[in-house]
N, C-alpha and C positions, 0 to 999 in steps of 0.2 A: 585350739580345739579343732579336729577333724569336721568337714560338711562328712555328709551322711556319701555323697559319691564320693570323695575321695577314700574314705573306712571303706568303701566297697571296693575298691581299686586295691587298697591294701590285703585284707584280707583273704582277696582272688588271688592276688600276687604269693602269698605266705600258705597256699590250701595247698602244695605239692613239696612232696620230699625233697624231690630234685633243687625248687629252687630255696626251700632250707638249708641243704645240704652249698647252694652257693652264697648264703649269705654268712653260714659258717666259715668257711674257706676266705671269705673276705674279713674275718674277723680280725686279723692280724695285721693282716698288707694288699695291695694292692697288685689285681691281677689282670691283665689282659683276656678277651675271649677265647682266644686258642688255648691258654694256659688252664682255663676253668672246664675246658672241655677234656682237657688230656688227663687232669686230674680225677673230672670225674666219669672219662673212658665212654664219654660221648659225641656227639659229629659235632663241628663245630657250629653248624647250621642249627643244631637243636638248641645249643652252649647260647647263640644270638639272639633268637627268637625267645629263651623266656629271660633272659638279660634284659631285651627290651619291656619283659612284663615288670622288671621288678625296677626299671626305670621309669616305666606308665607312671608307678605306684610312688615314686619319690623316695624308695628305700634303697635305693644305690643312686650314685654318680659317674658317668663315662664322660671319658673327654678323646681325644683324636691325638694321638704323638707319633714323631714319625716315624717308621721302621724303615730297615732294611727294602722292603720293599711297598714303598708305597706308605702308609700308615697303618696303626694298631688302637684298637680301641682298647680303652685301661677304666677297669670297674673299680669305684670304691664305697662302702657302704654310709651310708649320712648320719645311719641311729643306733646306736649302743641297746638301747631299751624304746620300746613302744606300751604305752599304757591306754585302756581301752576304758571308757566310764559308762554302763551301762545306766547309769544315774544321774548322769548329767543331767543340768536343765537347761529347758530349752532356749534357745539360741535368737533373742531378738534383733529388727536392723541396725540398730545402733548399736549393739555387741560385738554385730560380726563388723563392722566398721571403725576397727580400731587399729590401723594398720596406715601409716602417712609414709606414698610412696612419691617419688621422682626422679624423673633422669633429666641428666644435664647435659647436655651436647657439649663433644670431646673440645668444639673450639672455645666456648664460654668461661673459658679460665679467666680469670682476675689478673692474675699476675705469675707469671712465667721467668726460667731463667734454662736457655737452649743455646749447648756449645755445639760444629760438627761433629760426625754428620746427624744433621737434622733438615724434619722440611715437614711441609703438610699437604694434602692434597684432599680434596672434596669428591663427589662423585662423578664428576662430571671431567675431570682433570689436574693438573699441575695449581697452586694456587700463589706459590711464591718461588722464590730464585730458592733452587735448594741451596744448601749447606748456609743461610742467612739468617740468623738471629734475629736481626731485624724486623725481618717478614713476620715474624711471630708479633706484631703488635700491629699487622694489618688489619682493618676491620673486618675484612675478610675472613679473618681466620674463623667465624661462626660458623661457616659452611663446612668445617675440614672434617671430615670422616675418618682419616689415617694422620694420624701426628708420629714423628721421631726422632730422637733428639739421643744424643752419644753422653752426653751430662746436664746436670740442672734438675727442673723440676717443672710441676703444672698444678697451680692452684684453682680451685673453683669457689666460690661461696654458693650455698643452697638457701634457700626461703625458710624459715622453721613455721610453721602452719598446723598449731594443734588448738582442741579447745582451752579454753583457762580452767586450770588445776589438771590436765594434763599429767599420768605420772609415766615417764618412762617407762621402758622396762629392757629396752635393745635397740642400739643402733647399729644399721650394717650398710656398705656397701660395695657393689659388685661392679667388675670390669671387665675387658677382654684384653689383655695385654703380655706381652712378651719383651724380649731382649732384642737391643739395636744391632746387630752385624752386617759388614759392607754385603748386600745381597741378602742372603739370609745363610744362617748356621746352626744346626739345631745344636751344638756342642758351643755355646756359647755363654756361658753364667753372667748374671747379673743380679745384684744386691738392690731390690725395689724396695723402696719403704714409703708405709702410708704415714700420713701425721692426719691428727683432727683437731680443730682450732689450738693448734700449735702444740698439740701434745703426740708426740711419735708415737706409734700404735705396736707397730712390727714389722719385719720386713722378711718378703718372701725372693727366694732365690730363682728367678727364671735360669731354665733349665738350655736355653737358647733363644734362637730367632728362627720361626721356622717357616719354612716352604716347601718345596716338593708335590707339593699338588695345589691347586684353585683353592684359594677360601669361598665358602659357599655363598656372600654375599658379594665375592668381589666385580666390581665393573668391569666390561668387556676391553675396556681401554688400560687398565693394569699388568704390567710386564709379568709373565711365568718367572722371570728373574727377579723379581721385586720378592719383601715380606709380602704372606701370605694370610697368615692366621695367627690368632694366638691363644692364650688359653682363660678359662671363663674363672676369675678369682672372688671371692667373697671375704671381705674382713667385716667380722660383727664382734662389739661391745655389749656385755651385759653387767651385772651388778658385779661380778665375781672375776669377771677377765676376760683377755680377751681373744677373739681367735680366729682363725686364719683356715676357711672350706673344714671349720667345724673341730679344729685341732687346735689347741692352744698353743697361742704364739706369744706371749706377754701377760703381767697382773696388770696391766691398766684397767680402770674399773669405768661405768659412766661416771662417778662420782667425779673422776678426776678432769672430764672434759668441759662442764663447766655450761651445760647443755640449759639452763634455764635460765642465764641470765642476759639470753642474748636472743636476738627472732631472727639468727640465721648461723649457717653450721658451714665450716672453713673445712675443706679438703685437698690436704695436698699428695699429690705422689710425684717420687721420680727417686734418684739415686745421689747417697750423700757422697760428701767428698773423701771421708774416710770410708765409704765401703771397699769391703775384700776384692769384690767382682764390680768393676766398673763398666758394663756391658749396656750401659744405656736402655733405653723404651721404646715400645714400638704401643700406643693406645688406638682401639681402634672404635670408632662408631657403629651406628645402627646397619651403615651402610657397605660395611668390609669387615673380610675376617668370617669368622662362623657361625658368631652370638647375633641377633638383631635386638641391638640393647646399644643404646648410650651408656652414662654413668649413671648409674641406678644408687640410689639412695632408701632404705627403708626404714622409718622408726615404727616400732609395737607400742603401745602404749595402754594405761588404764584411766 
């Protein structure tokens, strides 16, 4: 349920033709700002500015991919349908507090499996011999802000911290990651797949490794020739299925993850050994890349 500012953010965002007329044109696919401007025979500068209102407003999504020259931001819309309850009731602190979130710093995996090339590095610098498997079970590895690894995987376990009787209703979690290529390539596929306490979820295909420009968190000590950034992904489970930046990517349900019988929740990503695209990971931290987010974790619950 909406706070009363966010409804106003929306609602501000939806009072002009123009940016109805952009959320139609998103209703199918996804479009870039110059794309949205040409179509609807406006500057692109106008095309941005109310892009940015209706991303205030949380009823679209842009991300950064690289063009031709430089990068292109790419709009796509989050919500099919918006329902407004003018009857709602009111809203007390223990209602609006029903939301158990966490991030997990990228080095806190449990248990790993990393072939070349791979390495990690922290904010501060280099933290292990790169292309070394090994070095991935340094203690060390809790400082690493950039992990990559060409195959294998990266487990973490999370704390599960709700009250008793607790009743789900959705779990998700979001990352910043990309495809492993020597240097970086944005023409480089890779088959990522999430699993949750051992149940594979879906797997989403990185479209490359990308750089070309600074990631906006990156350290001043980071090579312009290194990975850069990558791109900000969300897998959520709900009762009915599950899905992948709000698209369905699999029927796994919560039912199947087995979420109450345990006080902690197992997350793995990386790439299997029969995928299509074996293009490896590039995971990044709070502290590189674009997002300033670790592995964010969020259960809803009642």
């Amino acid at each position: 349920m909406a706070r009363p500012e966010e409804l106003v953010k929306v609602t501000h965002a939806l009072s002009t033709e123009l940016r109805l007329s952009m959320m139609r044109l998103l209703n199918t696919r996804r479009m870039n700002v110059a794309e949205l401007a040409e179509a609807l025979d406006i500057p692109v500068s106008t095309a941005a500015s109310n892009v940015k209102v209706l991303e205030q407003a949380k009823l679209i999504e842009t991300e950064l991919l690289p063009a031709s020259r430089g990068a292109m931001k790419v709009c796509r819309r989050t919500y099919d349908d918006i329902k407004i309850r003018m009857n709602a009731p009111e809203l007390h602190g223990s209602d609006l507090n029903r939301c158990y979130e966490i991030e997990m710093p990228i080095g806190s995996f449990i248990a790993c499996e990393a072939a070349p090339t791979c390495g990690m590095v922290s904010e501060e610098g280099p933290m292990i011999a790169e292309d070394s498997p090994a070095g991935f079970f340094h203690p060390s590895r809790l400082q690493a802000q950039l992990i990559w690894l060409r195959k294998g995987y990266l487990e973490y376990r999370y704390p599960l911290e709700l009250p008793p009787g607790a009743q789900i209703q959705s779990i998700q979690f979001s990352m910043e990651i990309c495809s492993e290529a020597p240097n970086y390539d944005p023409d480089w596929p890779s088959d990522i797949t999430l699993w949750i306490n051992g149940v594979e979820i879906g797997t989403w295909t990185s479209p490359g490794d990308f750089g070309g420009r600074r990631g906006k968190l990156n350290p001043s000590w980071w090579s312009d020739s290194g990975t850069q950034f990558g791109l900000l992904k969300t897998w959520c489970i709900d009762d009915t299925r599950s899905m992948l930046d709000e698209k369905e990517i699999s029927a796994v349900t919560l039912n199947e993850l087995n979420l109450a019988s345990r006080s902690y929740v197992d997350m793995r990503i990386g790439v299997k050994e029969d995928a299509v695209y074996k293009g490896g990971l590039n995971l990044f931290g709070k502290r590189f890349g674009d997002h300033e987010q670790d592995l964010r974790m969020k259960i809803h619950y009642l």
